[in-house]
N, C-alpha and C positions, 0 to 999 in steps of 0.2 A: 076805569070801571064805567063812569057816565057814557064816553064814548062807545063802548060796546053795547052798551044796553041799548042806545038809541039805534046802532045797528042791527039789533036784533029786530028792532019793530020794524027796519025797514027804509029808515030813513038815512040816505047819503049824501044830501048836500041841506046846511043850514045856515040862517043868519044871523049874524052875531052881535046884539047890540050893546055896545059897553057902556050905553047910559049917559053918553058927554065924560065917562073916566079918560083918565090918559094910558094909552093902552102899555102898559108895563106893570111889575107887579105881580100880584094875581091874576090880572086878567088876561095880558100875556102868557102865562103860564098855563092858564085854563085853555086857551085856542090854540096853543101849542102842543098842548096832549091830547087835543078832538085831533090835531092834523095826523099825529102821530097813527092813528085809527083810522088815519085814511078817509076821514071825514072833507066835504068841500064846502067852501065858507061861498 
């Protein structure tokens, strides 16, 4: 749903900052369903 929406305004490549987290988890999880959208990090 986030993913789409953001394509909708237009935007296809973003950056993704996980804050100093370790990326697994949630956050993994989150940048794995932007990719899935075809999003570019």
């Amino acid at each position: 749903a986030f993913g789409s929406k953001i394509k909708e305004v237009g935007v296809n490549t973003i950056v993704f900052d996980r804050a100093g987290r370790k990326y697994h988890g949630c956050v993994k999880a989150f940048a794995d369903a932007l990719r899935e959208q075809k999003l570019e990090f």
